[in-house]
Every structure is written in C-alpha cells, then in structure tokens.
C-alpha positions in Angstrom: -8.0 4.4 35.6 -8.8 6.9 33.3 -12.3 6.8 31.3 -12.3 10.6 30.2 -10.5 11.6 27.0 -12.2 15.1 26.5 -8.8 16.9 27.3 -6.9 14.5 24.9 -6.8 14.8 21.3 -9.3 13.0 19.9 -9.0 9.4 18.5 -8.8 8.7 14.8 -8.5 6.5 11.9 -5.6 5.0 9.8 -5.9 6.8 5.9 -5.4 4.1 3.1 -2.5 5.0 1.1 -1.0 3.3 -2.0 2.8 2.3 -1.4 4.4 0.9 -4.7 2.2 -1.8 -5.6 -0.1 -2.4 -2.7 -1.6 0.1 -0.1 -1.4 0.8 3.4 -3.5 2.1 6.5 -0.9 5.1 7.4 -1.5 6.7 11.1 1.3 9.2 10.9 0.9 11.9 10.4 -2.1 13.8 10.0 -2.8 16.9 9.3 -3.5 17.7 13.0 -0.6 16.0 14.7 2.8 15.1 13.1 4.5 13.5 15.8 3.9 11.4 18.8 7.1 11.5 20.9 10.1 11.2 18.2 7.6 9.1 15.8 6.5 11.0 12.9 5.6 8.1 10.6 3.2 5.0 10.7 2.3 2.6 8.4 0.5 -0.5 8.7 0.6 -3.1 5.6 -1.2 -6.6 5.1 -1.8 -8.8 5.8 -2.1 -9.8 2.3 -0.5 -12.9 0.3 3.2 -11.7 0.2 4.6 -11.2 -3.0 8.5 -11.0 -4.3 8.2 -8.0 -5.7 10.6 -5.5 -4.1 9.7 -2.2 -2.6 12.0 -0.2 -4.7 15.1 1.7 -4.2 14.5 4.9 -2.0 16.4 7.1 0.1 15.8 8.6 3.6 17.5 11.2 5.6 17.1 13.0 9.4 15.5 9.9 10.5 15.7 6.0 11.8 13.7 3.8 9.6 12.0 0.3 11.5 9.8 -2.7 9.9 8.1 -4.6 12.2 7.1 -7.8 11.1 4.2 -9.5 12.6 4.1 -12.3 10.0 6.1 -12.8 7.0 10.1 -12.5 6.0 11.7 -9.6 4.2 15.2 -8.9 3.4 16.6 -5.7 3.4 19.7 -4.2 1.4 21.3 -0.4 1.2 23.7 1.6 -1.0 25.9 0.9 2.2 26.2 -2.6 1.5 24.3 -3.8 4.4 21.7 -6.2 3.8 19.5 -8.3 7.0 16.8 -11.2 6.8 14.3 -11.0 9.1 11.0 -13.0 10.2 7.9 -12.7 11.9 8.6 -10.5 15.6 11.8 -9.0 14.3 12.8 -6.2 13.2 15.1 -4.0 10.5 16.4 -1.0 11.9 18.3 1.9 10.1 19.8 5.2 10.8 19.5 7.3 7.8 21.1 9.7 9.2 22.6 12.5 6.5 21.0 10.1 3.7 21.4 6.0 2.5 19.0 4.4 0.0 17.8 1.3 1.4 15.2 -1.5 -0.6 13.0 -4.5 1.3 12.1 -7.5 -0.6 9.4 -10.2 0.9 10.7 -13.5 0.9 7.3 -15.6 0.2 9.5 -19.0 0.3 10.1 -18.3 3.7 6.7 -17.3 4.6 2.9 -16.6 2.7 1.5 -13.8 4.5 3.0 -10.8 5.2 2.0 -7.9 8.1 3.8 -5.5 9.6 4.9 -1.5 10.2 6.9 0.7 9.1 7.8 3.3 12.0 10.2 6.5 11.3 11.5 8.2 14.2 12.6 11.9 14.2 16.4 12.2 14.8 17.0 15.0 17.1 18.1 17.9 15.4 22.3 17.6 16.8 21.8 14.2 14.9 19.8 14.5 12.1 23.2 14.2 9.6 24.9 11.5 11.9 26.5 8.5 10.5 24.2 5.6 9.1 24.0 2.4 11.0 21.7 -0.5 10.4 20.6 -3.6 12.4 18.9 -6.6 11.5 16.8 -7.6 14.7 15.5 -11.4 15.2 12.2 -12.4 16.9 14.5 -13.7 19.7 16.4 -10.5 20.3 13.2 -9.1 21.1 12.4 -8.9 25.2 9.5 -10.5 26.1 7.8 -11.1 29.5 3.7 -11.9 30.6 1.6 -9.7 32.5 -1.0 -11.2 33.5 -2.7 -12.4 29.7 -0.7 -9.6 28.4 2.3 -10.5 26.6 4.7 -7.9 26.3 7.4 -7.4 23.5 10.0 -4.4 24.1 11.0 -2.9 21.1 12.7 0.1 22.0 13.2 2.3 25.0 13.1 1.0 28.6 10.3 -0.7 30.5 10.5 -1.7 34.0 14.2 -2.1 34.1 14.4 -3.7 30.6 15.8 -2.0 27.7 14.6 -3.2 24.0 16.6 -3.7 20.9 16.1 -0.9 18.5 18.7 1.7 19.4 16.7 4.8 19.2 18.5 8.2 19.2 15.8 10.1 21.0 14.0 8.9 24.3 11.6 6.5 23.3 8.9 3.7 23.7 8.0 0.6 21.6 5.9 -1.7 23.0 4.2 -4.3 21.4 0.9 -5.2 23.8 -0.6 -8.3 22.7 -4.3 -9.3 24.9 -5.1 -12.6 25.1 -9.6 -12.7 25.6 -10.5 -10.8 28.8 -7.2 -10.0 29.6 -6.1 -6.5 30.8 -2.7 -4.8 30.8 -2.1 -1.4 33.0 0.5 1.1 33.7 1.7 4.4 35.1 2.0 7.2 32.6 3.9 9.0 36.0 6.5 6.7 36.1 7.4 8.4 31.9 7.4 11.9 32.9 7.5 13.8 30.1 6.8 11.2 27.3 4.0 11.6 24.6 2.2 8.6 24.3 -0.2 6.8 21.7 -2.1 3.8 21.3 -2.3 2.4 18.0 -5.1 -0.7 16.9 -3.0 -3.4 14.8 -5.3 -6.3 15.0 -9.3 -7.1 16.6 -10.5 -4.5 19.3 -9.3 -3.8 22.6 -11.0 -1.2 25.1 -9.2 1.8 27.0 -12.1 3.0 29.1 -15.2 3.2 27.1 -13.0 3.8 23.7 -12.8 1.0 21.4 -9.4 1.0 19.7 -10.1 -1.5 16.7 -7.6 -2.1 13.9 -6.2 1.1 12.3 -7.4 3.3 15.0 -5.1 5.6 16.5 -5.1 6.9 20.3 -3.1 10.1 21.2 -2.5 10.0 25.0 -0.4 12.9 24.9 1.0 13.8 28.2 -1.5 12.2 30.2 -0.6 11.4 33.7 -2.3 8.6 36.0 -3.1 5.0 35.8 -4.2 4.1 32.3 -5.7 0.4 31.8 -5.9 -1.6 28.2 -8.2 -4.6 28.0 -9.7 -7.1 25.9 -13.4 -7.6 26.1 -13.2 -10.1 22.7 -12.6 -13.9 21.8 -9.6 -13.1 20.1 -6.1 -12.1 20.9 -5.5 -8.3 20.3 -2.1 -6.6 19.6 -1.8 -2.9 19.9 1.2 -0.8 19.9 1.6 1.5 22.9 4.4 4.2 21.2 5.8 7.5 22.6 8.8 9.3 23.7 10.5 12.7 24.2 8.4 15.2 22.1 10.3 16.1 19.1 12.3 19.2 19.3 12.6 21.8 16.9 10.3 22.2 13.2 9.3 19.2 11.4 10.1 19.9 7.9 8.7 16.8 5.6 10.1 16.2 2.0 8.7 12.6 0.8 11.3 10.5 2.2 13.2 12.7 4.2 12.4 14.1 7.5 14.5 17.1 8.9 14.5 20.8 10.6 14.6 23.5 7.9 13.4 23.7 4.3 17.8 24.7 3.8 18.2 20.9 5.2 16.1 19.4 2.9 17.4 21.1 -0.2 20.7 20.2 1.5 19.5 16.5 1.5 18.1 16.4 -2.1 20.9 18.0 -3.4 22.8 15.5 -2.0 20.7 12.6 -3.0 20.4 13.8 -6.6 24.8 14.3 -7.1 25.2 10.5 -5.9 26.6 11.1 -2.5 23.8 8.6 -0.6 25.4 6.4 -2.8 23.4 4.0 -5.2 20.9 1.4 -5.4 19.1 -0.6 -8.2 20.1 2.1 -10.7 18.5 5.1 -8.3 19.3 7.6 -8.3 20.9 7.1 -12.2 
C-alpha cells in the first residue's frame, strides 16, 4: 500500500472555468503538467439544472473527444452528419482527427440534471490527421463488474482481461471507481508497466493513504509502481476516475480547440478550419 506521495507530483485542485454559458471545474491541464498518459484535457460540469441551450458549434483537431455522462441526456451532431443520444453512464466518442466541428445539446425532457466530463485524449502523432470516426456509447455498452463495494465501469483500455468501449488510439485507461461507504478498491500499478496514472475526485471524498481526494481534486500517480489502495471512509457513495495511459509522445502544441505536435500543424489546422474544409455546422465557421 502506498502512503507516501513526496516523490509524486503533488495533488491539486480543479480551476473554475466559464464554458459557453455555464462554468466548469477543469483538471487538465495546468500549467505544471499537460498530460496524464494520452489525456491532455479534463472537464467536469454540473450538476446543475440542465438547460436546452446548445453548446455551440466548434471544431477540434489532433485529438479524440469523450462526454461522460453521469446524469443527464445530451445529443450530439457534427459537420459529418453523425449525430448520437446518449444518457446517464454513456458515453459520445469522436475522432477529430485532421478536424470536424461537432455541437452537444442537453435533452432536459429526457432528464433534469445534468453531470458529466469532457476528456480529450492526445492522438499519437502518426495519427493526429487520421480519418474522423464517432460513436455514440450507451450506459449498457459500458463493462461493469463489483469488487468488493467497488463498482467498476470500464471505459476504455483493458482491465483484467476486459476491454472497454471507447476505442482509444493510444494505450489507455478509463475507469470509472464508484465506493460504496467503507468500501475499498486496490490494484497493481506493476501489472501497467509503463502507464501514467491519475486519480481524479468527481463526487464526496475518498482516501488514498492519508490524501483526501474530494470532488475536483486531482491526483497525479505518475509512474508509480506497487500496490496502491482507494477507500471510502464516508456515508456516501464516492466516484472517482482512475485515468492514464502511454505518456504522450512528442510536443504538445495547444491552439483552443485543437491539440497537435508543431505550431506548422496548428496553422495547418486553422487554415483549414477557417477555408471550410472541416466542413460546417450551425453557420460556423461562415
């Protein structure tokens, strides 16, 4: 079990940033790390009475683009033509690839509330102007097994023998861990050589050693090897997303939306988004 985080990089907390017309707790990045594994972006939004106003029209490039929705229904539609409903404990995934504009509605007929992330993972640099794909991922497409109280929900990547949903280009790891009162969940950082790892807080408090990892508080595990053990010392259930992956290779070059390896790719990508050739949405780009 591992109690001493002095070699690690130090734990912090989720920045409030505004997003349209609401605001969320963003984890990733920060000025002192940029990328856990392939993940270089975190949000975390509500929950908060969900609204139909639409998150406008936007493009991406040089990365995959996931909601997570913990409560709620959203719909989802790109200058593709693809569009996906999904509900609470599924997912939208897309492959921006060399660039797509892409909007997400909340749907409050279908539910209230809405909570959730938004995750961006860094496509290897090979990849970073593939093809776009997209996938609209139900609650029940979703692998999920108990632990002891643990319930697990595999997002991505492969845990003991089971492969999630989300087809990640990069080596990768989403696991939603939620911890039923007293409950405690542990694994093998040995048995994901290589991987980056982080803990992120989504609701109540949970407990790795003596840290407290309360909502919007984020964990970097880094490289760490040995057993590691999560647990719930509360009265309440408490869901935390244990994310990592193969570190990112190559620079990180961030332009707003778009995500890529040289300041030439991202004038590449703007270019492109600006002549029309990610296609249109909603009147964006003209």
């Amino acid at each position: 079990m591992h109690n001493d985080l002095s070699t690690q990089p130090s734990l912090w907390q989720a920045v409030e940033a505004p997003v349209g017309h609401f605001s969320v707790l963003r984890a990733l990045p920060t000025a002192a790390v940029q990328s856990v594994g392939p993940f270089v972006f975190l949000d975390h939004f509500g929950p908060f009475p969900a609204t139909p106003e639409t998150l406008p029209a936007h493009p991406h490039a040089g990365i995959e683009v996931m909601t997570y929705l913990l409560e709620g229904a959203n719909e989802h539609r790109d200058s593709l033509g693809h569009q996906g409903v999904i509900r609470a404990g599924g997912a939208q995934w897309m492959r921006a690839g060399r660039g797509i504009l892409h909007a997400e509605t909340n749907l409050p007929a279908l539910a209230p509330t809405i909570h959730g992330l938004q995750i961006w993972a860094r496509l290897p640099p090979e990849h970073q102007f593939d093809e776009h794909a997209y996938r609209a991922i139900a609650a029940t497409d979703v692998v999920q097994w108990q632990e002891g109280g643990a319930g697990l929900r595999l997002l991505a990547g492969n845990w003991s023998g089971r492969q999630g949903p989300i087809p990640l280009t990069a080596e990768s790891l989403l696991l939603h861990v939620q911890l039923a009162p007293g409950a405690t969940f542990e694994w093998d950082a040995d048995a994901l050589a290589g991987f980056e790892l982080g803990l992120y807080g989504v609701t109540a408090r949970a407990q790795v050693g003596e840290t407290a990892l309360a909502r919007g508080l984020f964990l970097h595990l880094g490289k760490a090897a040995g057993r590691w053990v999560l647990n719930n010392p509360g009265t309440v259930v408490a869901d935390v997303l244990l994310l990592g992956g193969a570190p990112v290779r190559g620079p990180l070059v961030f332009g707003g939306p778009f995500v890529v390896d040289s300041r030439a790719a991202l004038q590449q990508v703007q270019k492109r988004y600006f002549a029309g050739e990610m296609g249109t949405l909603d009147g964006v780009p003209f």
